[in-house]
DRENKE-413808 format. One record per residue (C-alpha): residue in three letters; z, x, y. Coordinates in steps of 0.1 Angstrom, whole numbers, plus 5000, padded with zeros to 4 digits. Each point is the difference from the previous one (the first is absolute). Layout:
BEGIN
+-----+------+------+------+
:   r :    w :    u :    v :
+-----+------+------+------+
: Ala :    Z :    X :    Y :
...
+-----+------+------+------+
This chain:
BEGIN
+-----+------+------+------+
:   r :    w :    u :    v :
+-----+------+------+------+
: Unk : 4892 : 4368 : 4296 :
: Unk : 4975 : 5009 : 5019 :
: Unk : 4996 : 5022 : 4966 :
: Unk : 4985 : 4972 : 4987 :
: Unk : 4967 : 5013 : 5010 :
: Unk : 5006 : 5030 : 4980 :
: Unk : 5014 : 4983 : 4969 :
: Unk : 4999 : 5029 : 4973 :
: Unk : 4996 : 4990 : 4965 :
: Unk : 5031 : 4996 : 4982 :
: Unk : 4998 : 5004 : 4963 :
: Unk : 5032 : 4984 : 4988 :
: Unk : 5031 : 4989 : 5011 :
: Unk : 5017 : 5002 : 4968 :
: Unk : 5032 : 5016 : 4997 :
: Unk : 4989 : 5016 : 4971 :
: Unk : 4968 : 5010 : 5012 :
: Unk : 4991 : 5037 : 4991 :
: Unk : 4974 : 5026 : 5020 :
: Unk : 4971 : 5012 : 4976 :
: Unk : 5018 : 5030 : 4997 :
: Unk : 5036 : 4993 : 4994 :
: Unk : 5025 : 4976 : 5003 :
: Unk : 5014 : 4988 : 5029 :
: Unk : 5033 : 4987 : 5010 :
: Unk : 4997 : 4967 : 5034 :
: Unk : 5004 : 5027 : 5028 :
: Unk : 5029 : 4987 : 5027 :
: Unk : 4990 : 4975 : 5030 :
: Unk : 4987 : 5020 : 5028 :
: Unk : 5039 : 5008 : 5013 :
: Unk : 4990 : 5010 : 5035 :
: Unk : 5004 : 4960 : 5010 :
: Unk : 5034 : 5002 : 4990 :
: Unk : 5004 : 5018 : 5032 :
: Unk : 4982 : 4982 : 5026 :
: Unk : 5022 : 4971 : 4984 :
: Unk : 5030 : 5015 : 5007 :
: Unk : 4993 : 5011 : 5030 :
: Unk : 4992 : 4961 : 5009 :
: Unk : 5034 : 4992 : 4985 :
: Unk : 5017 : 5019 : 5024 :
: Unk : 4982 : 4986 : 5025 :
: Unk : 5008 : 4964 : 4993 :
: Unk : 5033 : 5010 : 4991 :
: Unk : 5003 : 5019 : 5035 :
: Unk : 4987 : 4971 : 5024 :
: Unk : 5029 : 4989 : 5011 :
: Unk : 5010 : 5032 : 5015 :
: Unk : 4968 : 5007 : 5013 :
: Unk : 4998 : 4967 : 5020 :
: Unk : 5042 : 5005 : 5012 :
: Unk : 5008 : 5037 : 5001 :
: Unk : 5009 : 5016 : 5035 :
: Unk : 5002 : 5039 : 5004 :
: Unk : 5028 : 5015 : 5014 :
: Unk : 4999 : 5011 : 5035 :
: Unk : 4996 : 5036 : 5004 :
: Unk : 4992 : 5004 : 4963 :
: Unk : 4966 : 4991 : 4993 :
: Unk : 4998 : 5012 : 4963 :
: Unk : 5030 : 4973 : 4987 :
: Unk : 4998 : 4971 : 4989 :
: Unk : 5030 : 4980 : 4990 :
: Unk : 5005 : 4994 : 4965 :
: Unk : 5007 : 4969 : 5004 :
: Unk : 4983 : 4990 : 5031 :
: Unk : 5011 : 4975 : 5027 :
: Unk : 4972 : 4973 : 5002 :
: Unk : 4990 : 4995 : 5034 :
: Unk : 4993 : 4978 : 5016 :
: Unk : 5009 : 4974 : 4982 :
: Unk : 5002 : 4960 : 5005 :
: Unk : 5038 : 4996 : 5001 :
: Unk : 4994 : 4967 : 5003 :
: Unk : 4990 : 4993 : 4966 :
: Unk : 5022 : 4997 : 4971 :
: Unk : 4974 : 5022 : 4981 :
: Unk : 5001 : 5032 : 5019 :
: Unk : 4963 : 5005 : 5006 :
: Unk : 4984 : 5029 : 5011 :
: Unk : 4979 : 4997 : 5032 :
: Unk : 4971 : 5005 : 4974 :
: Unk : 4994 : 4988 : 4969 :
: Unk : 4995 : 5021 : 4970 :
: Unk : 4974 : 4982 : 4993 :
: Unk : 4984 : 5024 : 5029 :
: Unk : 5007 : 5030 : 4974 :
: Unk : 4982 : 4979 : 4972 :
: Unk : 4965 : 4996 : 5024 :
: Unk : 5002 : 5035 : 5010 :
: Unk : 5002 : 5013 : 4965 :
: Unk : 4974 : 4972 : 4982 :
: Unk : 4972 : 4995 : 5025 :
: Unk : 4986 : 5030 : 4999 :
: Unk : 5000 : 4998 : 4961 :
: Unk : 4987 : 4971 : 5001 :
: Unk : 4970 : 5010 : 5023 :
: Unk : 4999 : 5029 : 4973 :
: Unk : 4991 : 4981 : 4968 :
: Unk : 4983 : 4976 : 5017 :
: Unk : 4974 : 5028 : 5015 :
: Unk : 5000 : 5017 : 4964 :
: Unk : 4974 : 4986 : 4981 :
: Unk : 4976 : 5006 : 5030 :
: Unk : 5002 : 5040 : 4993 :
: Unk : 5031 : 5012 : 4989 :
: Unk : 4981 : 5008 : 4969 :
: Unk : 4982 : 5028 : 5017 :
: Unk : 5033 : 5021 : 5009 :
: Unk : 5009 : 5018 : 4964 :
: Unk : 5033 : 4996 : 4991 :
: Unk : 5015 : 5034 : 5012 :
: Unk : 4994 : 4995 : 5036 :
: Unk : 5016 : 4963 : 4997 :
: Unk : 5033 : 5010 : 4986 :
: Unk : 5002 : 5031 : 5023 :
: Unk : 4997 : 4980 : 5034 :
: Unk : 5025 : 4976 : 4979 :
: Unk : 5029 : 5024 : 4995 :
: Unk : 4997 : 5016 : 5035 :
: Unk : 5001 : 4967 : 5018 :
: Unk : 5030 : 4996 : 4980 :
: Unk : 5015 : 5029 : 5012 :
: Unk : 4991 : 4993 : 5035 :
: Unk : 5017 : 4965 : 4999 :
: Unk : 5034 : 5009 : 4987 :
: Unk : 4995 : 5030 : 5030 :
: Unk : 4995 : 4977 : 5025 :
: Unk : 5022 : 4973 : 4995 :
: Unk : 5030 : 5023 : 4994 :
: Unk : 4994 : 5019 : 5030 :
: Unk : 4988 : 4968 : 5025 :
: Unk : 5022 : 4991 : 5030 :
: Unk : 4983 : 4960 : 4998 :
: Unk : 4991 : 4978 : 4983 :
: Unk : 4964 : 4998 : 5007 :
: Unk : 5000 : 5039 : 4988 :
: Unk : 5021 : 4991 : 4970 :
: Unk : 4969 : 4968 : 4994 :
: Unk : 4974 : 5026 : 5001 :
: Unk : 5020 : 5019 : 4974 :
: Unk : 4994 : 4972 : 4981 :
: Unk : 4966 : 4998 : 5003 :
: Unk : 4996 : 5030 : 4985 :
: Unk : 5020 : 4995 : 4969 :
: Unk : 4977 : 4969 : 5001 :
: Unk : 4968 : 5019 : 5000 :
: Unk : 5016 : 5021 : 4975 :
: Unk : 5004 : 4971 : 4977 :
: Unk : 4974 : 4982 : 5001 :
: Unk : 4980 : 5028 : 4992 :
: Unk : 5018 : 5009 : 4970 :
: Unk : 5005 : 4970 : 4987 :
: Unk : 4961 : 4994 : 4999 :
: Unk : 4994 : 5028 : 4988 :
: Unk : 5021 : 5004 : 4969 :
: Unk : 4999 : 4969 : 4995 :
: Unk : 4962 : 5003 : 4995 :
: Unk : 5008 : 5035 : 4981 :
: Unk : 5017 : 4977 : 4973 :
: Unk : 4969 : 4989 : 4993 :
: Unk : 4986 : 5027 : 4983 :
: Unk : 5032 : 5010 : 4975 :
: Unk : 5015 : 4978 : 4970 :
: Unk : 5016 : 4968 : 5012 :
: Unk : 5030 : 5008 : 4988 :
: Unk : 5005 : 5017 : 5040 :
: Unk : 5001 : 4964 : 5014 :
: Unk : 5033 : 4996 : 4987 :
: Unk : 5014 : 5041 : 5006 :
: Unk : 4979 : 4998 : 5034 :
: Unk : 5022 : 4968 : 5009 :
: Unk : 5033 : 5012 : 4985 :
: Unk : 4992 : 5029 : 5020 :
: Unk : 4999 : 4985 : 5033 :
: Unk : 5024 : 4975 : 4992 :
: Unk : 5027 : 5033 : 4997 :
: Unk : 4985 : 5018 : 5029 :
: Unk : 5013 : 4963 : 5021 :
: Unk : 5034 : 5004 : 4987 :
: Unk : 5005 : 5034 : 5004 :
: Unk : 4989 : 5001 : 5031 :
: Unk : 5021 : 4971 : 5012 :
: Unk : 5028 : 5011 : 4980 :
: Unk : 5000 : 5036 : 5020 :
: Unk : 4997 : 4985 : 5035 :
: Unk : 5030 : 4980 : 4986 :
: Unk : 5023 : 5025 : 4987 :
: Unk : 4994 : 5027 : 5026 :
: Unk : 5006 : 4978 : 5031 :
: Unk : 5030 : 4985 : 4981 :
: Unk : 5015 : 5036 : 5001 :
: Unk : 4994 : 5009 : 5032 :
: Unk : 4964 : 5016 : 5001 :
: Unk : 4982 : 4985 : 5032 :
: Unk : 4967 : 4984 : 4995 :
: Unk : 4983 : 5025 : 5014 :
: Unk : 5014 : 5031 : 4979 :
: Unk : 4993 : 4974 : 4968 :
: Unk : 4968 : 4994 : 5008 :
: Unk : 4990 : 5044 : 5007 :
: Unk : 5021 : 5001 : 4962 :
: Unk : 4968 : 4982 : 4987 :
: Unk : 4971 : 5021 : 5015 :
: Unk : 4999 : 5013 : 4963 :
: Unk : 4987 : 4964 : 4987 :
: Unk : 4963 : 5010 : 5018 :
: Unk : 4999 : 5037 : 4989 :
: Unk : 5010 : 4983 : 4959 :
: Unk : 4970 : 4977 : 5008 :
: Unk : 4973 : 5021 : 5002 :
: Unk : 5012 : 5025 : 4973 :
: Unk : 5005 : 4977 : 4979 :
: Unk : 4963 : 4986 : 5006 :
: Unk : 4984 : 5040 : 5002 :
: Unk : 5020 : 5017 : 4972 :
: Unk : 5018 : 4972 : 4976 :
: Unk : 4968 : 4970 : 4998 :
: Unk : 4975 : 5012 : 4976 :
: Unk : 4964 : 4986 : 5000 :
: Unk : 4995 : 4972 : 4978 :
: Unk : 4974 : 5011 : 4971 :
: Unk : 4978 : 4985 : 4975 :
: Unk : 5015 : 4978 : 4979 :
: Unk : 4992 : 4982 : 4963 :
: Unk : 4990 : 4965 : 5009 :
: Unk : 5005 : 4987 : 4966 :
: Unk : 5036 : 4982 : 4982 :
: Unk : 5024 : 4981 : 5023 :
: Unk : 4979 : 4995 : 5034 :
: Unk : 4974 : 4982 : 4975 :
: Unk : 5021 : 4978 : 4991 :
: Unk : 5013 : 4988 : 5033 :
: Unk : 4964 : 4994 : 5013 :
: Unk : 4996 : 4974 : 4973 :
: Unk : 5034 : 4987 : 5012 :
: Unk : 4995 : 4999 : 5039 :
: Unk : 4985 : 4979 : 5017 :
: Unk : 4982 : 5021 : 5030 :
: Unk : 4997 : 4994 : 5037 :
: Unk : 4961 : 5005 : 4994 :
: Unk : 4982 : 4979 : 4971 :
: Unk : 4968 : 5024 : 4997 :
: Unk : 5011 : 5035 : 4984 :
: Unk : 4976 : 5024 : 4991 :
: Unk : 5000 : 5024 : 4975 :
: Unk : 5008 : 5033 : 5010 :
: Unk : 4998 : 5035 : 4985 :
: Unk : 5028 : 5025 : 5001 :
: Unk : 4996 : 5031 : 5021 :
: Unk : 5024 : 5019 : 5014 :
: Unk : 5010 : 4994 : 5043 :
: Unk : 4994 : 5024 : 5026 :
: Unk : 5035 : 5003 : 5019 :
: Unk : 4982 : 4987 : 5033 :
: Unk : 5007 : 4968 : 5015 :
: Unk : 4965 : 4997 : 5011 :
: Unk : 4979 : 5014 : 4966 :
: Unk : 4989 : 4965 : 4993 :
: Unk : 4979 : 4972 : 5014 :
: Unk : 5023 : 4972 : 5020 :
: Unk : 5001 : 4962 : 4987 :
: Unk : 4981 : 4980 : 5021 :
: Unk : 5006 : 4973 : 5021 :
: Unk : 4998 : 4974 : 4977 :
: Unk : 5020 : 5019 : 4972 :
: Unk : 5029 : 5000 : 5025 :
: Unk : 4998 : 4966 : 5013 :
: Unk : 5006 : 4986 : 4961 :
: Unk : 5027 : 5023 : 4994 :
: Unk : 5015 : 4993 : 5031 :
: Unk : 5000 : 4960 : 4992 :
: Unk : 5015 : 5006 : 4967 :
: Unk : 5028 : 5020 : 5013 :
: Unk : 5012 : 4972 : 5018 :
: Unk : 5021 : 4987 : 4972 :
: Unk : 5021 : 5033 : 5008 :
: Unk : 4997 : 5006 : 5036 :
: Unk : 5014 : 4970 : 5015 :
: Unk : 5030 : 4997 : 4984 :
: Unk : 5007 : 5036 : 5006 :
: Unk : 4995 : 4993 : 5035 :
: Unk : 5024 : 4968 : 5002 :
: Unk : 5029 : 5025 : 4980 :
: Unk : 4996 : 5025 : 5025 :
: Unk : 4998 : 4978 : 5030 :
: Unk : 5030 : 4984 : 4989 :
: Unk : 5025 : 5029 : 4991 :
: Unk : 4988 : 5021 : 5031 :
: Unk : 5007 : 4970 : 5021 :
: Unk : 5035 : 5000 : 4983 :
: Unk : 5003 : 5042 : 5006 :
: Unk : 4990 : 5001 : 5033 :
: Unk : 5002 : 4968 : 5015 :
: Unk : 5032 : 4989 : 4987 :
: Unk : 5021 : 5031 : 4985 :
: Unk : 5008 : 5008 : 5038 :
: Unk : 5016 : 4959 : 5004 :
: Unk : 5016 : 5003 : 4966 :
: Unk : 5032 : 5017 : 5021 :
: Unk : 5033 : 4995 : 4986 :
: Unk : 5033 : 5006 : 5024 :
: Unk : 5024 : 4994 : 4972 :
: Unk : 4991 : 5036 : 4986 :
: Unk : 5012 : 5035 : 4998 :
: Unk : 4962 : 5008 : 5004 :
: Unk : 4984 : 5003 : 5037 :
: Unk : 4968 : 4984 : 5007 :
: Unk : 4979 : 5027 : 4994 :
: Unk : 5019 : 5010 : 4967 :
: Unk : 4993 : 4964 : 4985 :
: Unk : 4959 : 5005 : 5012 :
: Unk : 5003 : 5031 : 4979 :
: Unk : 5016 : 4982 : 4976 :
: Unk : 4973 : 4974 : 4997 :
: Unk : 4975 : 5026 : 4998 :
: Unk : 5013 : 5016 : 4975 :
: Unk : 5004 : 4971 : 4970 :
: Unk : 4967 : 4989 : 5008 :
: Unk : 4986 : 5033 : 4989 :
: Unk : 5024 : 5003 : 4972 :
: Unk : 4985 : 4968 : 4988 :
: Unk : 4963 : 5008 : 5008 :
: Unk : 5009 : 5031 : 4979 :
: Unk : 5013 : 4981 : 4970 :
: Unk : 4970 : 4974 : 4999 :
: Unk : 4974 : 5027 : 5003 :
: Unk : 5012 : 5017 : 4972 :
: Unk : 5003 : 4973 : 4978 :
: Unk : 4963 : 4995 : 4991 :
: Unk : 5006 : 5014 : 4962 :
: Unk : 5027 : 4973 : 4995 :
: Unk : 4979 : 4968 : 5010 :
: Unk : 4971 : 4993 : 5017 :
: Unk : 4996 : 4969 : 5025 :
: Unk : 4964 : 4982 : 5001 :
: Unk : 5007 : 4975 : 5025 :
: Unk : 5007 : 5019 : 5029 :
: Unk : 4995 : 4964 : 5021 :
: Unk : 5040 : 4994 : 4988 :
: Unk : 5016 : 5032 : 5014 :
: Unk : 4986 : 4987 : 5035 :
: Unk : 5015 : 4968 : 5000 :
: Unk : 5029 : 5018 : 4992 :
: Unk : 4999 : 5023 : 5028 :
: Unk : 4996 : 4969 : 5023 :
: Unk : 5031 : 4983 : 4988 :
: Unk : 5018 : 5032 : 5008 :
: Unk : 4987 : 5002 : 5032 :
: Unk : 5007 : 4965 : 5012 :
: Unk : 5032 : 5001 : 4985 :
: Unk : 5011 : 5031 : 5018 :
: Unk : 4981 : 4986 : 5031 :
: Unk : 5023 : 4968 : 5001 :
: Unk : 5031 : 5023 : 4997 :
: Unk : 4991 : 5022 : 5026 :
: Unk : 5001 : 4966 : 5016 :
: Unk : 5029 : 4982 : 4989 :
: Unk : 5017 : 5028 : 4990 :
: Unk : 5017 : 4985 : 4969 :
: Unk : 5004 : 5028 : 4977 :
: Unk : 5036 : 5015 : 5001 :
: Unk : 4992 : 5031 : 4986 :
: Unk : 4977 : 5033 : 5007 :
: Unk : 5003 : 5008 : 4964 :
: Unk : 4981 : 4966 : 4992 :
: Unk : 4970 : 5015 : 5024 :
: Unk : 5004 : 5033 : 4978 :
: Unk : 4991 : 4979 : 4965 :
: Unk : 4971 : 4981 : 5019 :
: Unk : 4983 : 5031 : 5017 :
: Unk : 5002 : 5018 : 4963 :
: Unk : 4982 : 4968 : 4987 :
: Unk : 4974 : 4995 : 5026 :
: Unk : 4995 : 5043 : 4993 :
: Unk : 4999 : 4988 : 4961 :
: Unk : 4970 : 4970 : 5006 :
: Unk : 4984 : 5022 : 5027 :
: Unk : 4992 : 5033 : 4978 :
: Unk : 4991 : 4979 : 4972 :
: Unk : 4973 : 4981 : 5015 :
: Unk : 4985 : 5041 : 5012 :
: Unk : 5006 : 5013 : 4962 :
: Unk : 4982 : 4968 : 4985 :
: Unk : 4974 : 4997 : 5022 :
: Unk : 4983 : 5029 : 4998 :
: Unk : 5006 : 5004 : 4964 :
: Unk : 4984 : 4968 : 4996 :
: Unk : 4966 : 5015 : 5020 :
: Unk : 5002 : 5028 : 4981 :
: Unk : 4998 : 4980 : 4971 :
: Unk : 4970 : 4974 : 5010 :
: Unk : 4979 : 5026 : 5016 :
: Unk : 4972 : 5016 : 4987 :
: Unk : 5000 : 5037 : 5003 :
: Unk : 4976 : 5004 : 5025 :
: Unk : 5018 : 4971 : 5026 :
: Unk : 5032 : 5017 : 4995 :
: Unk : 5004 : 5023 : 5025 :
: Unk : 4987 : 4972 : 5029 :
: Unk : 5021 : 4976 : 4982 :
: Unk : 5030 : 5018 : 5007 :
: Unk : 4994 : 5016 : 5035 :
: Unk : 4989 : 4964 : 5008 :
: Unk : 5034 : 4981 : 4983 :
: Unk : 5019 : 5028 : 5021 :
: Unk : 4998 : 4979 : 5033 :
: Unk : 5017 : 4973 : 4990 :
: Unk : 5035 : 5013 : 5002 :
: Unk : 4991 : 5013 : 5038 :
: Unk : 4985 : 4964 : 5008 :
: Unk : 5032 : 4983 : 4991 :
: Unk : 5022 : 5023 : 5019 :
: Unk : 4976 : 5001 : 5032 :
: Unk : 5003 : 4964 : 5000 :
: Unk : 5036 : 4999 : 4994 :
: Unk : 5008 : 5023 : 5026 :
: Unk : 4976 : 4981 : 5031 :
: Unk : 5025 : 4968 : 4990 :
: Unk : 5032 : 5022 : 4998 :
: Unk : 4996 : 5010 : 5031 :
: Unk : 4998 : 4969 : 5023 :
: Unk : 5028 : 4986 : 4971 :
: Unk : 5022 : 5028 : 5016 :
: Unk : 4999 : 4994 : 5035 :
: Unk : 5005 : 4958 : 4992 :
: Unk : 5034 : 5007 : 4980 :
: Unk : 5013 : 5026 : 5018 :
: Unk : 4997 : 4979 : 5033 :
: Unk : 5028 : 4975 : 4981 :
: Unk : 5032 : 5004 : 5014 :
+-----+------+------+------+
C-alpha cells in the first residue's frame, strides 16, 4: 500500500510467536473487510435489478421484488437488459482501481483510523443511495461509493496484515470469502420471500456500523513479538523476492503507519519485478471469472425454469460466492504454488461458458449451477495462495508494499473484463 513507505518492523510472523512479556495467541484478520466485502456482494449480486427495476407510479419508495426489466431487447433470445451489467462492474471497480493504483504515492501518510472511517461511511452512503435512487445513473453513483469504500479497505487491511502473524492471510481470506456468501446469500433469500431490493438492501445498513467497531473496539494493536523458532526456519526455506537481506535488530513498532522511513525507489522497483510470478496470473483469474459474472451470467438465461431471469442472476451470484468461500478457507488443507494453472483453468471456463452462451447447447441451468461453484472454487484459490505465497517470500520490511502492491491485480483483471463485457453485450444482444 501506499503503507509501504511506512513499513513498521515486524518481529515475527510465527504463529507461535510470543510478546516479551507474555504469550500471545495469532490475533483474528482485521474483520472490518469482511464488511466492505459483503457489502460488494450485494452489489454484484443486486446488478441486475439495479440496471432493470422501474418504480411504481405514484409510489416512489417501492421497488418490486422482483423487478420487470425494462427496457429490454425482446428481440433477443437472451433477454438483455438495455445495459449491461457489466456497467455495474466499472462503476463499482474503477474507482478502486484508481485507489490502489494512487496508494503507494501517499496513502502511507493517512494513519489507519481515518482510512477505515471514510471506508465504512461511504459504505453506508452507497447502500443509502442506491436503495433510495429513482435511476440508474443515481443507483451507478451508489456504486461508486461502495467502490471507494472498498478499495480503501481492501488496501488498507490488507497492508495491516502485514504487521500480525501470517497465520491472518488465511482467517483474513476465509473472512472475506464468508462476508461474499453471506452477503449474496441474504440479497438471495430476502428477495426470494418477498422483501424488495430496496427494503433488503436498508436491512444491511448494520454491515458499516459492524465495520468500524469491529476495527475501533475488537482489532488490538499488533505488539512485540519473539523473532526466534518457526519464522527462522522458514527464512532458510524461502526463497525471497529481494536477494540482499540485512540483519535487523528487534524493537518493538510504533502503531503509526508513518513511524518509519519509506523504501526507496529502487527497493520497490525489485520487489515489484519479483511479484510478477504472482500478479499476472491473478490478474488473468480475475479477468476471466468477472468476464463470466458480469459479462455472461446476464446471457446465461434459461426459459425452461421455474426461476425468473433475475432469480437465476441471483442464483449465479450466489454459488460463486459459496465457492469463493470454500476455496479461501481451504488454505490449512493444501497449499497451491503454481498459481499460473488455476488461470488457465479459469480461461477454459470462460470460453466454455462463452461458446454456450453462444450455441446454447447445455440443457440444463443446474449444469451452469456446478460450473459457476467451480469457477468460485479456482477463483478464491488463486486470492488465498497468492498472497500467502508473498507472505512467505517477502522479507519483513517489503511486506507491507508487497501486499498493498499484489492487491491490484484482482481490480486489473476485472476492469479489463468489464471494458470487453460491455461492448460483448450490446453484439449478442443485438442477435435475434
Amino acid at each position: 500500500m501506499g503503507g509501504s513507505a511506512g513499513s513498521r518492523r515486524r518481529l515475527s510472523d510465527s504463529e507461535g510467536a510470543v510478546t516479551a512479556q507474555e504469550p500471545r495467541e495469532p490475533r483474528p484478520p482485521p474483520p472490518d473487510r469482511q464488511g466492505a466485502h459483503w457489502k460488494n456482494a450485494m452489489g454484484f449480486c443486486a446488478a441486475h435489478d439495479i440496471l432493470g427495476h422501474k418504480r411504481a407510479s405514484g409510489n416512489q419508495s417501492h421497488v418490486d421484488p422482483d423487478p420487470v426489466p425494462t427496457p429490454h431487447n425482446n428481440s433477443s433470445r437472451f433477454d438483455c437488459n438495455s445495459v449491461s451489467t457489466a456497467a455495474v462492474l466499472l462503476a463499482d471497480i474503477l474507482p478502486t482501481l484508481v485507489i490502489k493504483l494512487l496508494a503507494p504515492l501517499g496513502l502511507h501518510l493517512l494513519p489507519y483510523s481515518p482510512r477505515v472511517l471514510f471506508s465504512g461511511v461511504c459504505a453506508a452512503g452507497s447502500f443509502i443511495l442506491v436503495a433510495f435512487s429513482h435511476s440508474v445513473v443515481t443507483s451507478l453513483c451508489g456504486v461508486v461509493l461502495a467502490s471507494i469504500s472498498s478499495g480503501l479497505g481492501e488496501v488498507t487491511f490488507l497492508s495491516l496484515t502485514a504487521f500480525y502473524p501470517r497465520a491472518v492471510i488465511s482467517w483474513w481470506s476465509s473472512g472475506t470469502g464468508g462476508a461474499g456468501l453471506l452477503g449474496a446469500l441474504s440479497y438471495l433469500g430476502l428477495t426470494q420471500v418477498g422483501l424488495s431490493p430496496q427494503h433488503t438492501l436498508l436491512s444491511m445498513l448494520g454491515i458499516p456500523a459492524l465495520l468500524l467497531a469491529s476495527y475501533f473496539f475488537l482489532l488490538t494493536s499488533p505488539g512485540p513479538q519473539d523473532p526466534g523458532g518457526e519464522e527462522e526456519a522458514e527464512r532458510a526455506a524461502r526463497q525471497p523476492l529481494m536477494s540482499s537481506e540485512a540483519p535487523e535488530t528487534p524493537e518493538a513498532p510504533e502503531w503509526k503507519p508513518d513511524s518509519s522511513p519509506g523504501l526507496s525507489l529502487q527497493e520497490k522497483w525489485t520487489v515489484f519485478k519479483g511479484l510478477q510470478c504472482y500478479i499476472l496470473p491473478l490478474v488473468l483469474v480475475y479477468f476471466a471469472e468477472y468476464f463470466i459474472n458480469q459479462g455472461l451470467f446476464e446471457l446465461l438465461f434459461f426459459r425452461n425454469t421455474s426461476l425468473s431471469h433475475a432469480q437465476q442472476y441471483r442464483w449465479y451470484q450466489m454459488l460463486y460466492q459459496a465457492g469463493v468461500f470454500a476455496s479461501r478457507s481451504s488454505l490449512r488443507c493444501f497449499h497451491i504454488q503454481f498459481t499460473w494453472a488455476l488461470a488457465l483453468l479459469q480461461c477454459f471456463n470462460l470460453v466454455f461458458l462463452l461458446v454456450d452462451v453462444w450455441l446454447s447447447f447445455l440443457p440444463s441451468i443446474y449444469i451452469v449451477f456446478l460450473i459457476v461453484l467451480y469457477e468460485g472454487l479456482l477463483g478464491g484459490a488463486a486470492y488465498v495462495n497468492t498472497f500467502h505465497n508473498i507472505a512467505l517470500e517477502t522479507s519483513d520490511e517489503h511486506r507491507e508494499f508487497a501486499m498493498a502492491t499484489a492487491c491490484v491485480s484482482d481490480t486489473l483483471g476485472i476492469s479489463l473484463s468489464g471494458l470487453l463485457a460491455l461492448p460483448l453485450h450490446d453484439f449478442l444482444c443485438r442477435l435475434s
